[in-house]
N, C-alpha and C positions, 0 to 999 in steps of 0.2 A: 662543441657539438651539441645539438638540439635533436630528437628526433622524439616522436609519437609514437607507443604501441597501440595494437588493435589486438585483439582477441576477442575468441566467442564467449559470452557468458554462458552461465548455467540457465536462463533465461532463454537465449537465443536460441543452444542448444533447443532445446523443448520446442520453442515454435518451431524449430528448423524440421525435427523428429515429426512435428503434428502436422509441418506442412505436408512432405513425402508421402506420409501415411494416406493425406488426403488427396492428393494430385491427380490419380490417374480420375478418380470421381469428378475434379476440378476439371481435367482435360477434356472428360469427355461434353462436360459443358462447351467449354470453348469451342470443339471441332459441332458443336450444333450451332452454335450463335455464328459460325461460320459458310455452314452451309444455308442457311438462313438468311443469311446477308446475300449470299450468291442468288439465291430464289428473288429474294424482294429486287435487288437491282437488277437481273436477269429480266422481273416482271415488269418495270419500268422503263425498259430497252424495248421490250415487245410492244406496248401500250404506245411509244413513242412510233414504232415500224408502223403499225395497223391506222393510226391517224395522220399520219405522213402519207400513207399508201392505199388504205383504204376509203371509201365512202364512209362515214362517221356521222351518224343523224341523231344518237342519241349519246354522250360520251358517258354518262351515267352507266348505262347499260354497259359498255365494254369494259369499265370496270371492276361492274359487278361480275361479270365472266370469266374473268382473269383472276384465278385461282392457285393461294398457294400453300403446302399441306408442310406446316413446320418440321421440324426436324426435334426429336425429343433431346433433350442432355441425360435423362436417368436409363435412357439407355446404352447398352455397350456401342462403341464407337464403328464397330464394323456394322452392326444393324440399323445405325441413322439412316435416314431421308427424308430429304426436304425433294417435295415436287413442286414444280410450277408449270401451269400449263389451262387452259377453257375448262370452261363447264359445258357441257353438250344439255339439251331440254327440247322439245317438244317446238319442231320447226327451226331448229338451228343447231349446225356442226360444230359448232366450237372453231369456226373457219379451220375445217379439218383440209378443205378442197383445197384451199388457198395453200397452206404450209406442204402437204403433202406430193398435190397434184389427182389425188384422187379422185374420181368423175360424181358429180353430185347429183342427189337424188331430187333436186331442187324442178319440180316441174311447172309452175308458174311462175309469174313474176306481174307486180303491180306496176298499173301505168298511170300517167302523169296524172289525170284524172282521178286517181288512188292514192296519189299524194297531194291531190288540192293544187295540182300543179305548177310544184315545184320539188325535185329530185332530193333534193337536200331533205326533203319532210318525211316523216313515217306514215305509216297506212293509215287512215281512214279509220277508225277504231271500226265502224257497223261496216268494214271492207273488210276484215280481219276473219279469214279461219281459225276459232276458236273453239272447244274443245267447250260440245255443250251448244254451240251455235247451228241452228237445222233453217240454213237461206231454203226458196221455195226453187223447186225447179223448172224449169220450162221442159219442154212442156208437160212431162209424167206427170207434176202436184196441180197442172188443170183439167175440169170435164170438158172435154172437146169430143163435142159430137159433129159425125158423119165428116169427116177430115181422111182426104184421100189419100195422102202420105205423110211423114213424118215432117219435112219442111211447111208444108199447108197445118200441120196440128200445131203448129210452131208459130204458123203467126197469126192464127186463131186466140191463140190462147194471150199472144202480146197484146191482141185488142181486147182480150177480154179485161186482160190487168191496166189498160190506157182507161177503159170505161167507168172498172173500179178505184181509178187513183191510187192504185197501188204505188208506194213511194220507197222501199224498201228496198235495196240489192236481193238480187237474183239471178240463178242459174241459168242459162243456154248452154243446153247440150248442142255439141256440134253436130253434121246431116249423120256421118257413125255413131254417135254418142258414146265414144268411148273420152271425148277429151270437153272439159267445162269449162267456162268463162263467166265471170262475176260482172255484172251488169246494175245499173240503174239509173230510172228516166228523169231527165232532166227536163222540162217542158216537155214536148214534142218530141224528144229525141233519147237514142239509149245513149249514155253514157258506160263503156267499159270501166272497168276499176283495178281488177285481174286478168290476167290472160294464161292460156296456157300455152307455151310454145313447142310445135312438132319438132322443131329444128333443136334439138335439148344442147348441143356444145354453145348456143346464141348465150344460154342462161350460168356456164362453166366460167366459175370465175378465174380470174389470171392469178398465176402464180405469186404469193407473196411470200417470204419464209421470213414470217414475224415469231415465231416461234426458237427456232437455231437462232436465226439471224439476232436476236436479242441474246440467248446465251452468246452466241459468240463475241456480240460486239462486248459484254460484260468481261469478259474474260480475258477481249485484248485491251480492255482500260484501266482494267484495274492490277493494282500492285497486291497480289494475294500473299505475298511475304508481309506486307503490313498490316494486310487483314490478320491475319494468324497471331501476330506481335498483339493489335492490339485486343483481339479477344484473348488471349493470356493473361495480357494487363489487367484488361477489366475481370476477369477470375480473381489475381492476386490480390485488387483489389478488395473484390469481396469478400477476400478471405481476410484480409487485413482488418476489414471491420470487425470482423467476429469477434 
């Protein structure tokens, strides 16, 4: 008969004692490096729905909108979060309308002309409402004398900017002036750039749920039992170096 003993050293022991002591601190790493994984691949489910689905003219930009707020490990394990989700800024929802269905505040929209016409393109940088930018208005920002209504002061004042080569986009109030349209002459001719449309569901984008739709397709791809295994692993690991 041949056989082999195993026993723990007094060595083992010790690691074994330092390792417990250390675990739930180790754990709580893991279950971040976990939720963390779910954000980042969740976020590249999303990026994938919104270029599949959506118009995409700058991929740069969706990118950089696509936000996700780690998950700490030095904290206790019941306080983690990891978010993933838009960044909202100054003329864009974070395609809130799209995911949610919620009706948008979106009241113009740039036409072919404003993209150089071709849809695929973005605005016209000197088309752009920017923050800081004062376009001239028709007709309130011209002197127009002895002009019998506000249509007649309106196109007094377009001759006056045809005479001065005015070259620059500009405002036309419409006959109420409560709604404006971005304009500029092109030879002979106005060239629109912006518009604003009365009809507001025309500019209501269609429902996309790149948002769920990316957690969920993550969640039914992935094997979270392996995740879990291997963020352990790599803990033990690191702890093995020590």
């Amino acid at each position: 008969m041949a056989e082999a003993m195993f026993e723990l050293t007094t060595k083992d022991l010790k690691k074994l004692k330092r390792f417990y002591k250390n675990a739930p601190k180790q754990f709580r790493y893991a279950s971040a490096n976990v939720l963390n994984s779910e954000a980042f691949g969740s976020r590249l489910n999303s990026l994938a729905i919104i270029k599949s689905k959506m118009t995409v003219r700058r991929e740069g930009f969706i990118k950089r909108q696509m936000n996700v707020v780690k998950a700490n490990g030095r904290e206790p394990v019941r306080s983690q979060r990891a978010i993933m989700g838009s960044l909202e800024k100054r003329g864009f929802s974070g395609w809130v309308e799209q995911e949610t269905g919620q009706r948008t505040e979106r009241a113009r929209i740039a036409t072919l002309e404003g993209r150089r016409g071709d849809e695929m393109k973005a605005v016209i940088p000197s088309a752009r409402f920017m923050p800081g930018k004062d376009f001239l208005t028709v007709p309130d920002d011209i002197n127009v004398r002895n002009a019998t209504d506000e249509q007649h002061r309106t196109i007094v004042a377009l001759s006056i900017l045809r005479r001065k080569r005015y070259r620059k986009p500009f405002i036309i109030k419409s006959r109420g002036g409560s709604r404006l349209s971005l304009y500029k002459r092109k030879g002979q001719k106005l060239r629109k750039l912006q518009t604003y449309d009365k009809y507001q569901n025309r500019l209501q984008p269609a429902r996309v749920k790149w948002l769920s739709g990316g957690v969920d397709r993550y969640f039914r791809e992935t094997d979270l039992r392996k995740l879990w295994a291997n963020a352990v692993q790599q803990q033990l690991k690191f702890r093995k170096g020590k």
